[in-house]
LUMBAGU-126635 format. One record per residue (C-alpha): residue number from 1; x, y, z. Coordinates in steps of 0.1 Angstrom, whole numbers. Layout:
N
num=NUM&east=X&north=Y&up=Z
...
//
This chain:
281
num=1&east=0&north=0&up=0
num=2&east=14&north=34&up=-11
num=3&east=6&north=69&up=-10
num=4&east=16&north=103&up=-11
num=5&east=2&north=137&up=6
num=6&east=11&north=168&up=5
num=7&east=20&north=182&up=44
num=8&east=10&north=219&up=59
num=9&east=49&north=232&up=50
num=10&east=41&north=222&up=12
num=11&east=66&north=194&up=15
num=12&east=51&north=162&up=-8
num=13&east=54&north=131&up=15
num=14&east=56&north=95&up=-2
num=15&east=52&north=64&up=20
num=16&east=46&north=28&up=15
num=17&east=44&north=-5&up=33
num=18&east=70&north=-36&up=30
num=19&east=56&north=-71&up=32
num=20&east=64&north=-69&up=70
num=21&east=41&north=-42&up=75
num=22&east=68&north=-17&up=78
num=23&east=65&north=20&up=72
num=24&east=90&north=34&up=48
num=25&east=90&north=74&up=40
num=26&east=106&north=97&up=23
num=27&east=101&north=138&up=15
num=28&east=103&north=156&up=-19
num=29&east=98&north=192&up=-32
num=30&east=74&north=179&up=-61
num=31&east=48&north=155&up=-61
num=32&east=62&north=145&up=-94
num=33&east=90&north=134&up=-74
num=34&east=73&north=117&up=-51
num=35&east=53&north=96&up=-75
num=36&east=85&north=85&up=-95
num=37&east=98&north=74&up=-61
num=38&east=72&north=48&up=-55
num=39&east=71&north=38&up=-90
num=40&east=101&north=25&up=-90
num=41&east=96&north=8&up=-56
num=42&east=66&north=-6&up=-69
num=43&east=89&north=-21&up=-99
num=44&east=117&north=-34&up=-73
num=45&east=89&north=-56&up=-61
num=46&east=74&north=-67&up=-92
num=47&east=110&north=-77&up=-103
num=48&east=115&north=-95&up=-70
num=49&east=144&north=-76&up=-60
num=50&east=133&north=-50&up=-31
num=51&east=153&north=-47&up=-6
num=52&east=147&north=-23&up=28
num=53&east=166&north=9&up=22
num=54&east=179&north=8&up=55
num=55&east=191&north=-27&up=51
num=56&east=218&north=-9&up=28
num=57&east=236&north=7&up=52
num=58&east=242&north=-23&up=73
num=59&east=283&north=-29&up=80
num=60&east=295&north=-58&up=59
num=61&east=315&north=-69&up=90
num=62&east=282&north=-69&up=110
num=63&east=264&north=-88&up=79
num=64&east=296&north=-114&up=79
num=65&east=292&north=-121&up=116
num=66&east=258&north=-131&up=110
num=67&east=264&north=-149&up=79
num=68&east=291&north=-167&up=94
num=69&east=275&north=-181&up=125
num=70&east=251&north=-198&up=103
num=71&east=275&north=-216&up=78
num=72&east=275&north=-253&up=83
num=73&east=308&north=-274&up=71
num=74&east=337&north=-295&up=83
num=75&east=363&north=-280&up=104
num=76&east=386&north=-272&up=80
num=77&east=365&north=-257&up=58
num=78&east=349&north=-230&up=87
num=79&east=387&north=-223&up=95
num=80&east=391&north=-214&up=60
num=81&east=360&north=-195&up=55
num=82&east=368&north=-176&up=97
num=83&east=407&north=-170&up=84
num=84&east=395&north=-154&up=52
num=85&east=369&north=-129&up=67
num=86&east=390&north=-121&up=93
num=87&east=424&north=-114&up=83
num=88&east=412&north=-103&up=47
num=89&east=371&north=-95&up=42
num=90&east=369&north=-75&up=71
num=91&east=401&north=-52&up=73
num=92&east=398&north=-42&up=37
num=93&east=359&north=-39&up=36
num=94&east=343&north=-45&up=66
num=95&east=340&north=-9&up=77
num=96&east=321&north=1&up=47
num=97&east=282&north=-2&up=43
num=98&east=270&north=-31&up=29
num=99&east=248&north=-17&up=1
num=100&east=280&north=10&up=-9
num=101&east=304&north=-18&up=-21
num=102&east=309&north=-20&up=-56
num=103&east=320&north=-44&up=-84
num=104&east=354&north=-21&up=-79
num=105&east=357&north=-26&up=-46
num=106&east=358&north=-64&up=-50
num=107&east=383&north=-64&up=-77
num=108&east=408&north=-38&up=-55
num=109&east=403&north=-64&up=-32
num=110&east=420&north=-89&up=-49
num=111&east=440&north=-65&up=-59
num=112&east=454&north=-60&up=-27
num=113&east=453&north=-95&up=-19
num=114&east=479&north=-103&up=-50
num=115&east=501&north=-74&up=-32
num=116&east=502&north=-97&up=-2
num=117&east=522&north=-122&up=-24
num=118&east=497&north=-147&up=-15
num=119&east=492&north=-177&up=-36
num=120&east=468&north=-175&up=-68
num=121&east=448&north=-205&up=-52
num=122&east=446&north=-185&up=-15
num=123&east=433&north=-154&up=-32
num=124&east=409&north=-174&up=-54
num=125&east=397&north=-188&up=-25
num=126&east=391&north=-157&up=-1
num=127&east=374&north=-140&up=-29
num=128&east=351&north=-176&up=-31
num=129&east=341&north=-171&up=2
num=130&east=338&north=-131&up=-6
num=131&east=312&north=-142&up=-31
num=132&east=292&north=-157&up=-10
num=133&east=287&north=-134&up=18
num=134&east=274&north=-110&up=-12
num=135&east=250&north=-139&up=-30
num=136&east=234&north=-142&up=11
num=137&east=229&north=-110&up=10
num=138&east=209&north=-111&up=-18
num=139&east=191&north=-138&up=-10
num=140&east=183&north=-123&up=25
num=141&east=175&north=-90&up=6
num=142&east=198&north=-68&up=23
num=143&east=216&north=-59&up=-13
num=144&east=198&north=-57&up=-43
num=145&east=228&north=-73&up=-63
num=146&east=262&north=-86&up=-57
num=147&east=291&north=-65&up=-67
num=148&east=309&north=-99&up=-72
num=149&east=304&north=-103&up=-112
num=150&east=330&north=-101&up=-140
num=151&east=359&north=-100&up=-111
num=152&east=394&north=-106&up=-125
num=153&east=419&north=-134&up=-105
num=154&east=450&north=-144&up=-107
num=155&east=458&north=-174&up=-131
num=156&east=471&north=-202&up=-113
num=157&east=504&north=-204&up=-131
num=158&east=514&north=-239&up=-112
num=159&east=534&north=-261&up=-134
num=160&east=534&north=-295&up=-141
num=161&east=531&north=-318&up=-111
num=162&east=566&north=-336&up=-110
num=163&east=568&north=-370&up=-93
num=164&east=599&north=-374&up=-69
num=165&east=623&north=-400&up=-87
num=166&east=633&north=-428&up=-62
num=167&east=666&north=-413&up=-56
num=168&east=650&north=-383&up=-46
num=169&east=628&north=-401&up=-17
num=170&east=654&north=-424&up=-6
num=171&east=672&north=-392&up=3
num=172&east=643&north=-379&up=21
num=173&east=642&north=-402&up=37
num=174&east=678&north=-402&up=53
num=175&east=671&north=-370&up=56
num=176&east=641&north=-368&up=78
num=177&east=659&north=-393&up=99
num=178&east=635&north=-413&up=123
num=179&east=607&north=-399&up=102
num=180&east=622&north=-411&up=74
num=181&east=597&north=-444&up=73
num=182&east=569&north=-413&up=66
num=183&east=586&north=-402&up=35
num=184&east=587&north=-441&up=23
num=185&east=548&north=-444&up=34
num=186&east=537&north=-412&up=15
num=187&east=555&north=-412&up=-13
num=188&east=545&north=-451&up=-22
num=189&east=506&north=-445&up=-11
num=190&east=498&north=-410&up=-21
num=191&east=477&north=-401&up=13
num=192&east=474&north=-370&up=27
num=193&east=494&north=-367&up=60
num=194&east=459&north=-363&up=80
num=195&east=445&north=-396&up=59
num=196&east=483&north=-408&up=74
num=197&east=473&north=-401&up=111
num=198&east=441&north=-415&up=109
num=199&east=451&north=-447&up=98
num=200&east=444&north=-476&up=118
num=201&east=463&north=-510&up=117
num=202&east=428&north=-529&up=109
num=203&east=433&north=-500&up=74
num=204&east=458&north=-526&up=64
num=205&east=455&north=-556&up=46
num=206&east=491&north=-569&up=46
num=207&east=480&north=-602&up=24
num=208&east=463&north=-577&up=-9
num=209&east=488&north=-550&up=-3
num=210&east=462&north=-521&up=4
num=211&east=453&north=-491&up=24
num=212&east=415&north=-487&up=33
num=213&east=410&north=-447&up=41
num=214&east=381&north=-439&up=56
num=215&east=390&north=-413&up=80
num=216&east=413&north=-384&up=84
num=217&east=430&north=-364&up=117
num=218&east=421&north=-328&up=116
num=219&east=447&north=-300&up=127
num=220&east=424&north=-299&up=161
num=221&east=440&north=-336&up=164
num=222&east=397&north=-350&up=157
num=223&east=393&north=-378&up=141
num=224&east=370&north=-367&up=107
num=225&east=354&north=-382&up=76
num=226&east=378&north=-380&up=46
num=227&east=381&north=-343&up=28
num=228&east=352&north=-358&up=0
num=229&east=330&north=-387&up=-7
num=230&east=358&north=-399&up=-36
num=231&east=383&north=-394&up=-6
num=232&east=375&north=-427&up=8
num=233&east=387&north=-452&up=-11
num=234&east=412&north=-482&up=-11
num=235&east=449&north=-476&up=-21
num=236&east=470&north=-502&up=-36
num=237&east=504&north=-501&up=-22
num=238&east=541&north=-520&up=-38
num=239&east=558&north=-543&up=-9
num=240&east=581&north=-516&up=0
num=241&east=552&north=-496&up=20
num=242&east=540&north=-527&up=36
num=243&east=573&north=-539&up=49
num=244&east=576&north=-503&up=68
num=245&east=541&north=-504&up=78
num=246&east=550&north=-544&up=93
num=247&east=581&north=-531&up=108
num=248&east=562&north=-505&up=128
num=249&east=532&north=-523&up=140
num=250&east=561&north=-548&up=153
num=251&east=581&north=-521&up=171
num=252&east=544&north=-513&up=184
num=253&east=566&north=-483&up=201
num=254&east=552&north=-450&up=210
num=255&east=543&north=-427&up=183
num=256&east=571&north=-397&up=178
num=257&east=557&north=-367&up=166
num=258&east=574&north=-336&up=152
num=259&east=559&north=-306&up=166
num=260&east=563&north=-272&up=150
num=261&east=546&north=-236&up=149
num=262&east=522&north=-231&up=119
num=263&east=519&north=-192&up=106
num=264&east=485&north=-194&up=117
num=265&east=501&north=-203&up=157
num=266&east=485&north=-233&up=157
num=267&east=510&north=-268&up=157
num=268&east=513&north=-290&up=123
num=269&east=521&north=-329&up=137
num=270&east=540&north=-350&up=111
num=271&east=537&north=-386&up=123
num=272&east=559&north=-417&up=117
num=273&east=540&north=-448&up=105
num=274&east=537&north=-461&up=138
num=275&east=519&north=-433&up=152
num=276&east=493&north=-439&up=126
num=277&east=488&north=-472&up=127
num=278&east=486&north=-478&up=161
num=279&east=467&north=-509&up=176
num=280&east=428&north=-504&up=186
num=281&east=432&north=-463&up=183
//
């Protein structure tokens, strides 16, 4: 329901209702004015994109906090999402209003992430997680459009992926020293190194020479469902990784871990073979 009226100071006012039953008004010198104001309301909802005015002015940091308490995911994934509106959303943008941010905007944003030297894939993936804060906002109707379209990255100028040749591992592996037996495992299996610590020694059929994963061992140190459906699967290995896998369910020693600071502060853990296949864990 709209309307306009003309008050005692001469002043044309033109109000309307939203489908909440909110009042919205605004003032104008002609009732010309007025009239093209609510027509093009009226047109905003017809095309199904009206959005509160006020909405607009919302600070994208205080839209991202309520976006992100919301978002459901693995572990890994939230920290990736919580690391890239934290250290890189928010500082650059989240001070601005919501509705002011423009298709510029997001491309001086990755921008600025290239001039952190960070890698194509990283940026790629901050502005990912960029894009859907604005397609939420859209879909909650706080923006009438996302300013993420026709946005510029980086080309992901990795080479070729070169396998290590066997003299390369072997001196790896006298190189890492007593976690040498790691190199020798994930070199010959091609697991991840949290599918590694997951492992259990039931994971291993010694007889057929495989690897079942099923599981991985998130940075928190949780036990977690592989990274994707096609991650569980069942690896053949040569005799080389099973006779290291035999020789430390034998030893049947305590697991040695390697401890060291991540950029983040957090600690990465590089286990030994024994570690991850350890009896009943």
């Amino acid at each position: 329901m709209a309307s306009i009226e003309k008050r005692p100071d001469g002043v044309w006012r033109a109000r309307y209702y939203d489908e909440t039953g909110k009042q919205h008004a605004k003032h104008f010198g002609r009732k010309v004015d007025a009239k093209a104001w609510l027509d093009g309301i009226s047109a905003s909802v017809v095309r199904g994109d009206y959005v509160d005015p006020k909405t607009a002015s919302m600070l994208l940091k205080t839209y991202t906090a309520k976006w992100e308490r919301v978002q459901v995911g693995r572990g890994s994934t939230l920290s990736i999402i919580d690391n890239a509106v934290r250290l890189h959303i928010n500082p650059l943008l989240g001070d601005r209003q919501i509705g002011s941010i423009r298709q510029s905007d997001i491309q001086g944003l990755v921008k600025a992430l290239e001039g952190k030297d960070l890698a194509a894939g990283t940026v790629r993936n901050i502005y990912d997680t960029a894009a859907r804060i604005f397609a939420s906002a859209v879909d909650d109707r706080v923006i009438p459009s996302s300013p993420c379209r026709r946005i510029k990255l980086p080309k992901d100028d990795k080479g070729e992926v070169v396998p290590l040749t066997l003299a390369q591992v072997r001196a790896l592996e006298v190189g890492m020293s007593d976690l040498g037996a790691t190199v020798i495992v994930l070199a010959g299996s091609g697991l991840r190194i949290g599918e590694l610590l997951g492992l259990d020694v039931s994971d291993v059929d010694f007889l057929r020479r495989t690897i079942r994963v099923d599981r991985q061992r998130a940075q928190s140190g949780a036990l977690t469902p592989p990274k994707s459906r096609s991650s569980a699967r069942t690896v053949p290995v040569g005799q080389t990784v099973i006779d290291v896998l035999a020789v430390s369910v034998a030893m049947r020693k305590s697991p040695q871990v390697a401890i060291k600071k991540s950029p983040a502060g957090g600690q990465v853990k590089v286990p030994t073979p024994c570690s991850s296949c350890r009896a009943g864990a």
